[in-house]
N, C-alpha and C positions, 0 to 999 in steps of 0.2 A: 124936123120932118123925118122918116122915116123909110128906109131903104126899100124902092118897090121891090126889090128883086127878093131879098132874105126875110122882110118885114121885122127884122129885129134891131140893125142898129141905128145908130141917128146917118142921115149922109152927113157927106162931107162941107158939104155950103148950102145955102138958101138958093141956088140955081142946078142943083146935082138931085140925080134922079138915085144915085144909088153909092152907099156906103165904099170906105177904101179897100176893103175884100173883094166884093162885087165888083166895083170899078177894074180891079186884076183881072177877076174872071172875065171879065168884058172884053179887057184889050186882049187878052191870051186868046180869047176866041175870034177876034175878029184878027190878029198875028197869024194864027195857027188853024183856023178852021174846023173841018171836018177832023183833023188827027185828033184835037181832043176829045171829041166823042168816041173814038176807037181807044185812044187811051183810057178814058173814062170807062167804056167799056169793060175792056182787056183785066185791067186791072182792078177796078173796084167792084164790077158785077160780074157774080157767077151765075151759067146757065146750071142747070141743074144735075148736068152730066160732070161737069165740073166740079161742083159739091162733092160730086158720088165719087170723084175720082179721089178729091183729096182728104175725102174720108177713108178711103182704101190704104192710099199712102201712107199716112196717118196712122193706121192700124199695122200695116203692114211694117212699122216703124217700129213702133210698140211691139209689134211679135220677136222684131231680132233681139230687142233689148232684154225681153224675158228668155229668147234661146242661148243672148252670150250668159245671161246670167244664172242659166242653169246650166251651163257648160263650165262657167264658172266653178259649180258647187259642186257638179261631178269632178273637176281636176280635183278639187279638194279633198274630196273623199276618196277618192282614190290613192293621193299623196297618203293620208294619213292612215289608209287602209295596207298599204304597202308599211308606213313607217312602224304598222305594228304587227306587220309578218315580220318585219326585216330585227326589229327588237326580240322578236317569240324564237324565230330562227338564233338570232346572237347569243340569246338565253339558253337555249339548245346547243347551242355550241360552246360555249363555255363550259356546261354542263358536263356534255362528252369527256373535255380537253379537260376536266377533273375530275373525271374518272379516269381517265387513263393514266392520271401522276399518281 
């Protein structure tokens, strides 16, 4: 026979209305009551402001990770922008400092 509640597994015995998943959810609701629908709530259903929130976050997440990572690329260029003043400048001085011998 077959599970009134899920209509998908077999029950448990020839006198049970509802499979050993069901049967959990059963006693958990009649344990716990109303909290599971607030949990059920809370947790598994977004209101749509909800959506829109952690779509934001979401994105707003994604934006730091492209600003470290172009922060990133400017240290970079900059490093290497300096390391070849600092080479052009050593170059130059060298230069000087053999002219003067």
């Amino acid at each position: 026979m077959v599970c009134s509640f899920c209509q998908k597994n077999e029950c448990e015995g020839y006198l049970k209305w509802y499979c050993s998943e069901c049967s959990r959810l059963k006693r958990l609701l009649n344990l716990h009551g109303d909290r599971v629908y607030e949990i059920l709530d809370n947790v598994l259903l977004r209101t749509e402001d909800k959506q829109n929130n952690k779509i934001k976050v979401e994105i707003k997440k994604e934006v730091k990770e492209q600003e470290k990572k172009l922060e990133l690329n400017l240290n970079e260029s900059c490093e290497l922008y300096e390391n070849n003043n600092n080479k052009q400048l050593l170059t130059e001085l060298k230069q000087r400092i053999n002219k003067k011998k």
